[in-house]
C-alpha positions as MATLAB code, in Angstrom:
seq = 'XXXXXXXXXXXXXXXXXXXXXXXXXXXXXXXXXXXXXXXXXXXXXXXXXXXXXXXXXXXXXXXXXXXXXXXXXXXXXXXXXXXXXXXXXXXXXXXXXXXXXXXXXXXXXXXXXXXXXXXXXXXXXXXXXXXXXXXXXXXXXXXXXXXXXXXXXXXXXXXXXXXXXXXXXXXXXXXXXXXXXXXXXXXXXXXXXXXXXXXXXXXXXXXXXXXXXXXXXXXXXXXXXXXXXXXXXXXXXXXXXXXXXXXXXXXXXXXXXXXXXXXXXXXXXXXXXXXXXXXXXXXXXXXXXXXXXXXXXXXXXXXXXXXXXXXXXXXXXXXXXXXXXXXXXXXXXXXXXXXXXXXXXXXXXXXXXXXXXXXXXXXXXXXXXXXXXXXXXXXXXXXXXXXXXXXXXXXXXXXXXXXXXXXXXXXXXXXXXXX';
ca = [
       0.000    0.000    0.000;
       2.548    2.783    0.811;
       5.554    2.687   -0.923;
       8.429    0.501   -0.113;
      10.764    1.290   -2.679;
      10.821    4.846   -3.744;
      13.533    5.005   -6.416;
      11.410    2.392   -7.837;
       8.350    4.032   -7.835;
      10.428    7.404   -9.569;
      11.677    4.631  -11.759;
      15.283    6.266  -10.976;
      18.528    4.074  -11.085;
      20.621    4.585   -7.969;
      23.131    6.534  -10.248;
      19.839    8.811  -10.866;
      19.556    9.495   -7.187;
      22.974    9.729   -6.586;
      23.064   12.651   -9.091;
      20.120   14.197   -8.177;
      21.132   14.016   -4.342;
      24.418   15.952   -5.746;
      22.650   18.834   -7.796;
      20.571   19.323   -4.793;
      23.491   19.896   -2.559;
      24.767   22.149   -4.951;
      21.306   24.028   -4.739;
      21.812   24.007   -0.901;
      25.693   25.112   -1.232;
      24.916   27.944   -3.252;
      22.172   29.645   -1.428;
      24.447   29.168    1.891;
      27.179   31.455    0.197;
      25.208   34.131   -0.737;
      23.679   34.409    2.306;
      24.153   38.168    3.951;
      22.785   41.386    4.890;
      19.661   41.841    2.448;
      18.823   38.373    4.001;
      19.118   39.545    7.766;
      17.467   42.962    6.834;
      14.389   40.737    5.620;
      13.507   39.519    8.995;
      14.646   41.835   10.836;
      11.717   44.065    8.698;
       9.419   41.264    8.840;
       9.886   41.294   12.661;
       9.108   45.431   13.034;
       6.264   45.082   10.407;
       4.379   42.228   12.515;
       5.109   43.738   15.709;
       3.530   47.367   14.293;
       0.774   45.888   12.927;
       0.178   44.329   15.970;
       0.054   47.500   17.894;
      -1.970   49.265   15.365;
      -4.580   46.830   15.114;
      -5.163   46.846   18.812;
      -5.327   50.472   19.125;
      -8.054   50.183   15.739;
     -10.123   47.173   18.286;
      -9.537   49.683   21.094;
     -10.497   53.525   19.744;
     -12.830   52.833   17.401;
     -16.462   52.345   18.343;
     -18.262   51.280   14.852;
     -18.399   47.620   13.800;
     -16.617   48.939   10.468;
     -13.390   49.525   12.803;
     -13.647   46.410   15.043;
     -13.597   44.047   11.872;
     -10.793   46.422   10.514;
      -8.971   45.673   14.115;
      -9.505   42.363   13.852;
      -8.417   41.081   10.956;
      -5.544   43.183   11.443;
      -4.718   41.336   14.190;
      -5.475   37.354   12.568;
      -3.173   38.896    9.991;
      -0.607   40.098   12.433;
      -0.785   36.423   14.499;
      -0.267   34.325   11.276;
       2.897   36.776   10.164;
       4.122   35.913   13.359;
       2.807   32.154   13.490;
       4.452   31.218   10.174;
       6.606   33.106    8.675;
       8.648   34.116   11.953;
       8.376   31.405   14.901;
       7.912   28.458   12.321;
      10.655   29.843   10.331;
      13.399   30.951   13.362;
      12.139   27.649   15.231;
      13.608   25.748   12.314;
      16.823   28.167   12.590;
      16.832   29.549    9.158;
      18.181   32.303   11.003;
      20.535   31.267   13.424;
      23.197   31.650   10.752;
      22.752   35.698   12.089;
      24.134   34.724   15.723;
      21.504   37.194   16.806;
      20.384   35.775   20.359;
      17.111   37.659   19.909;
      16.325   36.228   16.603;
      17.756   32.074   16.998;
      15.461   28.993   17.265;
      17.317   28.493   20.945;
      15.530   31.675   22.119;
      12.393   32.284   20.134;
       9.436   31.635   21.736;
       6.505   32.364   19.512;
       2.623   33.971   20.103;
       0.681   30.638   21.073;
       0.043   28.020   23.403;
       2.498   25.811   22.353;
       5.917   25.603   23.393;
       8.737   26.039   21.134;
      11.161   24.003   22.724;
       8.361   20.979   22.690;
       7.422   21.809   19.246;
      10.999   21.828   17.635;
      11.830   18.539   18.324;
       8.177   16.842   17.220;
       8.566   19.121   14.131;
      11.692   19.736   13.004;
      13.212   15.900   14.098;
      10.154   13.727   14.056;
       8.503   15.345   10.826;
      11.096   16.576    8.952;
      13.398   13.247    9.167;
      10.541   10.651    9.006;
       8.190   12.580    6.556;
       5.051   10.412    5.773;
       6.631    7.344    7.042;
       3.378    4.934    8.427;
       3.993    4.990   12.391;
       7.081    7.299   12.512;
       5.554   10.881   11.085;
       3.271   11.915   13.949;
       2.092   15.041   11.411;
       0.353   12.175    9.520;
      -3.525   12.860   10.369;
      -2.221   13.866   13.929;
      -3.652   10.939   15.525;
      -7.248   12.181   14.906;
      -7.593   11.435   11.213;
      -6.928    8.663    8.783;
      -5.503    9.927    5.595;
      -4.238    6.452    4.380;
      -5.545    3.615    3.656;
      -2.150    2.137    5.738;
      -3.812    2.960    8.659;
      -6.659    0.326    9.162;
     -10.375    1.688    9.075;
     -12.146    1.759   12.606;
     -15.672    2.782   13.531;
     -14.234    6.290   15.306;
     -12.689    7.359   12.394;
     -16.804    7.864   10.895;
     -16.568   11.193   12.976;
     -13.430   12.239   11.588;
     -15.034   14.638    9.343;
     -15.695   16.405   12.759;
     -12.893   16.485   14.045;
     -11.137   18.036   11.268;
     -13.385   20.959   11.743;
     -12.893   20.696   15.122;
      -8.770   20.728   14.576;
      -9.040   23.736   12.208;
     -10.650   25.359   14.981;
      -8.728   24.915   17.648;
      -5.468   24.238   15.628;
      -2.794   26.094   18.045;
      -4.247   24.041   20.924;
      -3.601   20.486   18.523;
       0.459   21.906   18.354;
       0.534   22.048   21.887;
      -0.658   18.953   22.920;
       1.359   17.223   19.788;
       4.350   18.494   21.034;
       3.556   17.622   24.410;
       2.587   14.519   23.384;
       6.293   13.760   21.827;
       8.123   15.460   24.989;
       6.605   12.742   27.045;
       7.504   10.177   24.551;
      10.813   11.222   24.846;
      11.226   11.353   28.992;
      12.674    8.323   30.581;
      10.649    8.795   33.601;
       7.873   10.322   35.105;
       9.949   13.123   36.508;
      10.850   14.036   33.114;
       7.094   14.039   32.299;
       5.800   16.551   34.919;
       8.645   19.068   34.073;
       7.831   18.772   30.262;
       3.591   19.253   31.266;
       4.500   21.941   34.160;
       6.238   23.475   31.527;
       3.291   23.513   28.891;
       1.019   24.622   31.304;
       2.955   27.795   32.553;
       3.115   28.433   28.934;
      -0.341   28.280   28.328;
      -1.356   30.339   31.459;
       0.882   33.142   29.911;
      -0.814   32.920   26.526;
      -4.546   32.715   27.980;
      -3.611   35.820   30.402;
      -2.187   37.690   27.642;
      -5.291   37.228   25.190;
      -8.262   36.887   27.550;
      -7.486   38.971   30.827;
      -4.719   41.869   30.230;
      -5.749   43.319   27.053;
      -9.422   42.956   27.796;
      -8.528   44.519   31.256;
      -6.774   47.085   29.684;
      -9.733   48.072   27.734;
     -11.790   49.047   30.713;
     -15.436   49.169   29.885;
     -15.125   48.074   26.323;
     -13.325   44.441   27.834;
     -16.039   42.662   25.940;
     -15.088   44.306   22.322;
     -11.384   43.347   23.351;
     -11.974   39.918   24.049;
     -14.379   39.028   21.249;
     -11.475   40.401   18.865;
      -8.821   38.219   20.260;
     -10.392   35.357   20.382;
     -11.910   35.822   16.545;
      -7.780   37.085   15.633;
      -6.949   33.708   17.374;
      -9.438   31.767   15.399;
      -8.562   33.069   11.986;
      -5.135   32.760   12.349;
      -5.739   28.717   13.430;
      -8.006   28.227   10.057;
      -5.643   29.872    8.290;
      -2.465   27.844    9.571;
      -4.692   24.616    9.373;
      -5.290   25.278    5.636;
      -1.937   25.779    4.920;
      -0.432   23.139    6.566;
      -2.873   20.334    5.534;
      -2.503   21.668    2.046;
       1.141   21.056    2.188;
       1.122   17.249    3.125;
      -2.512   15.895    2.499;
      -3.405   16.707   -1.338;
      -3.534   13.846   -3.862;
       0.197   13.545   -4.789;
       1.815   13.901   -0.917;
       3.197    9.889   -1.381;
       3.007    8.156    1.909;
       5.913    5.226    2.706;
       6.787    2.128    4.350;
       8.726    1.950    7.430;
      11.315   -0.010    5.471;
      12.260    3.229    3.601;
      14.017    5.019    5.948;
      16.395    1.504    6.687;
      20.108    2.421    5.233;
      18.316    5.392    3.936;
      20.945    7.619    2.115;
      20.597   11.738    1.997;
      19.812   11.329   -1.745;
      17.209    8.581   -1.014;
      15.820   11.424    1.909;
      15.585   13.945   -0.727;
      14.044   11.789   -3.085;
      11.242   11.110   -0.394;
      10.893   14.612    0.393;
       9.966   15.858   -3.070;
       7.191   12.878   -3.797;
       6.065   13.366    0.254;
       5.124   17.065   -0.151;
       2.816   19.482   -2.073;
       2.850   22.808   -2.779;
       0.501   25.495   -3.681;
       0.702   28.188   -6.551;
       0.775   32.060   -4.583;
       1.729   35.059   -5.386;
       4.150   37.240   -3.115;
       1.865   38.162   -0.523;
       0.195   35.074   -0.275;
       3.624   33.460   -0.228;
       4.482   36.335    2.877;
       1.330   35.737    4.627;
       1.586   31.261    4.513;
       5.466   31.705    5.788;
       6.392   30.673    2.545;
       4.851   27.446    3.219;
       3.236   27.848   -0.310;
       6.863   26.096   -1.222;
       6.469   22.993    1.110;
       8.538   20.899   -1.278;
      11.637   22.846   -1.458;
      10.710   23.594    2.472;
      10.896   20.161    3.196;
      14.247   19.408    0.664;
      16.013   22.494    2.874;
      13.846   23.338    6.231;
      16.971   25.138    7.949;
      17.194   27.623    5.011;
      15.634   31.071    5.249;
      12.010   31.595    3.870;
      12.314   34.795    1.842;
      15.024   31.808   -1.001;
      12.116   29.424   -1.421;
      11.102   30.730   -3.943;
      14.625   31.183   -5.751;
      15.458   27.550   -4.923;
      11.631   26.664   -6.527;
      12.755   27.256   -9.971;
      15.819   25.551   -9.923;
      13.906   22.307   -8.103;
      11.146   22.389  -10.755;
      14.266   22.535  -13.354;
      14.723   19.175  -11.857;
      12.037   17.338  -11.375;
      11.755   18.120  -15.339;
      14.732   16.401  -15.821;
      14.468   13.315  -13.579;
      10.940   13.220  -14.725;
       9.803   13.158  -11.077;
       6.400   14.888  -10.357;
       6.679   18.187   -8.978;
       2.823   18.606   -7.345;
       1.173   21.835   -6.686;
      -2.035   23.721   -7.880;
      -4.316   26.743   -6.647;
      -4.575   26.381   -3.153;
      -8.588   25.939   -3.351;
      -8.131   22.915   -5.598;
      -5.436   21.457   -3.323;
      -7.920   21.930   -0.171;
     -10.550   20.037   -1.942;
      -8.514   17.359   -2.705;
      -7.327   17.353    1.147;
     -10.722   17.305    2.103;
     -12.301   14.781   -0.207;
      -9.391   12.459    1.601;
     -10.253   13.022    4.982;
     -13.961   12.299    4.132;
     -13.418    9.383    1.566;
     -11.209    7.739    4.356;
     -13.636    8.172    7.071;
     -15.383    4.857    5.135;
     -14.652    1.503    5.846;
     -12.315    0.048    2.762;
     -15.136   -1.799    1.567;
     -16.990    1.613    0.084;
     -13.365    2.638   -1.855;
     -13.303    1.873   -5.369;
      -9.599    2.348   -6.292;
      -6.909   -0.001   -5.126;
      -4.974    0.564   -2.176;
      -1.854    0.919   -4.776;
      -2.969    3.196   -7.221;
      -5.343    5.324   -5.320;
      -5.591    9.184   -5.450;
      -4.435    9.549   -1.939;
      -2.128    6.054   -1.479;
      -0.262    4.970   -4.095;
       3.144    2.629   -4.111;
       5.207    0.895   -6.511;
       2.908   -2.623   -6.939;
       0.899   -0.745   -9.230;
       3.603   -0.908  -11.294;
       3.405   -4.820  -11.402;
       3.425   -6.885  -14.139;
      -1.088   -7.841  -13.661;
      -1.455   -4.536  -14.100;
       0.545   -4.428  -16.909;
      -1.308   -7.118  -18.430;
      -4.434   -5.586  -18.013;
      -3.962   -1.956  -19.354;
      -2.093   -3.732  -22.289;
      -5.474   -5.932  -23.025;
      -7.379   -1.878  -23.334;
      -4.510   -0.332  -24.632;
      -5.686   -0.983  -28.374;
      -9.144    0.575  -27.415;
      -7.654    3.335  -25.932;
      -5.276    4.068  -28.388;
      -7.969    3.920  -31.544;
     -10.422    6.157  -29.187;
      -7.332    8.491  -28.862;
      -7.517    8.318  -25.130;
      -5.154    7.879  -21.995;
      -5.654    5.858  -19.251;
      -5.882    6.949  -15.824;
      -2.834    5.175  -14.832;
      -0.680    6.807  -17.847;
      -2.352   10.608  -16.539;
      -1.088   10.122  -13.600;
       2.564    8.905  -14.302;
       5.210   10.460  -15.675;
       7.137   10.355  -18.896;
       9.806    7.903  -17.946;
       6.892    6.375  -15.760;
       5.158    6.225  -19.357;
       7.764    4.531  -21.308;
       8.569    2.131  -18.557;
       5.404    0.638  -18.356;
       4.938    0.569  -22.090;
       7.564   -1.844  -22.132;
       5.888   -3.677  -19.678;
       2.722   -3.624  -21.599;
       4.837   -5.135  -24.908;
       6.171   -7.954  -22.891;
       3.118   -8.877  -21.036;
       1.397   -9.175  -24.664;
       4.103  -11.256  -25.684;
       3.265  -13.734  -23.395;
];
């Protein structure tokens, strides 16, 4: 069901990924060189931007006294929270920055604007995630352990609600990162000494957070508390839908390959960038959308170079497309409404028992592995093949594949007919 064998299923020889592991590192090289001041004067303007607009929107929620100026306020703020969510804590906490040796700006000192503790968060996400990307029963990110999103994961009666709790998650998304990375500090402790520090922790962060949102600004408001604390909690709301959308768009869509725990045995850094750019999606944006996602709108070449500031994803795009064009290796994005809807018609499709799926559990829109390259279903396209070809149609399986995906099983079709 998930793949096993991912050069296989690229249909690249081991020189192929060998090569392609090079011209990555050459990508990575590159970008490390010309790193310098225009680069620190990006966040460092990023930072001042978020941190005005954050001031300015609460003074908007605070002075004005017409609905007009409170939604004005508000989605100042949401707009404010996700600058700060994505494209600054995610991006520091990964420490794209730390290159700087700025103590104020490095992923040892950051703590960001939610519940959820950085220190907790860095390991589940940039260890966990990042190393074991869509790996069955290693990638914790994989439905976070509320949703089934592959058919590797065996159908159970709780998962009929999980169209529910996705809403639910989108909701309440900064309070899901908390608790994930809480999860994987106690996962981690050797004892349940360890554990209390790690939830003590968690919880002193969280009665900052709630203080901060829900009691001093609304205090500070005086009679108009209520106005205050409807607009921080809707801020705090968008900027979770938001965050939810983006990050389910980067890892859920039809194309985001899921793997075998047998992958990551002996697995080489080619081999781990080869499973990074058929385990991720991306989403077309412009600049602002780009700004306002953390430049998560690049997920693949995220995921190919997490520690590597945000504002050279989209640099390093071009040249990673230029590749996947010439290993013939999908390179999967679209609008970012399409790519939802695809997310989405996963999470509900999988909420079924198997038994109410109509495509295999190889060649599925949302599983796929390298069986479906096998010589039956060779056999079979090759008996329509004829049919197809005089209608001057494709199949669904050649749509979906590649060119050197194409050819290969072409060949396989010719033999099998042979026989």
């Amino acid at each position: 069901m998930a793949i096993s064998q991912v050069a296989a299923y690229a249909h690249l020889s081991e020189v192929d990924v060998d090569s392609l592991g090079r011209e990555l590192d050459a990508i990575r090289a590159n970008i490390e060189d010309s790193l310098g001041s225009k680069d620190a004067a990006y966040i460092r303007r990023t930072i001042k931007f978020q941190r005005a607009l954050d001031v300015v929107a609460r003074l908007v929620i605070g002075r004005s006294r017409t609905r007009t100026g409170w939604l004005l306020g508000t989605t100042a703020l949401a707009v404010a929270k996700s600058i700060e969510n994505m494209e600054i804590g995610h991006n520091v906490g990964h420490g794209q920055w730390d290159w700087m040796n700025d103590p104020e700006i490095h992923s040892s000192t950051w703590e960001w604007d939610m519940p959820g503790l950085s220190s907790q968060w860095r390991y589940s996400h940039n260890y966990t995630h990042h190393m074991y990307t869509n790996v069955i029963g290693m990638d914790d990110d994989m439905g976070f352990g509320v949703m089934r999103i592959t058919r590797d994961e065996r159908w159970q009666p709780a998962h009929l609600v999980q169209p529910l709790r996705n809403i639910l998650l989108a909701a309440i998304f900064e309070w899901g990162i908390a608790l994930h990375g809480l999860h994987s500090a106690h996962e981690r402790a050797t004892d349940d000494i360890q554990k209390s520090v790690a939830s003590k922790a968690l919880k002193a962060k969280v009665a900052r957070q709630v203080s901060k949102d829900y009691l001093v600004f609304p205090a500070l408001s005086g009679r108009r508390w209520r106005r205050t604390l409807a607009a921080n909690a809707s801020a705090n709301l968008i900027r979770n839908l938001w965050a939810y959308v983006v990050i389910f768009c980067g890892h859920f869509p039809d194309g985001a390959e899921k793997f075998d725990q047998d992958v990551v045995n002996n697995e080489s850094k080619p081999e781990w960038y080869l499973r990074q750019m058929l385990g991720t999606a991306n989403f077309d944006a412009g600049r602002v959308l780009a700004f306002l996602s953390g430049n998560l709108c690049y997920q693949i070449e995220h995921h190919l170079f997490p520690d590597l500031p945000s504002n050279r994803l989209s640099q390093i795009a071009h040249e990673v497309r230029a590749l996947c064009d010439k290993y013939d290796l999908p390179y999967t994005t679209g609008p970012l409404p399409r790519q939802y809807l695809l997310t989405l018609r996963t999470i509900h499709k999988l909420a079924l028992p198997d038994r109410f799926l109509t495509a295999t559990s190889d060649d599925a829109p949302e599983t796929a592995s390298e069986r479906k390259f096998s010589a039956s279903t060779a056999a079979i396209s090759a008996g329509v093949a004829p049919l197809v070809r005089r209608l001057g149609l494709r199949t669904a399986l050649q749509r979906r594949q590649p060119r050197r995906t194409r050819e290969w099983l072409r060949g396989r079709w010719m033999k099998a007919g042979s026989v």
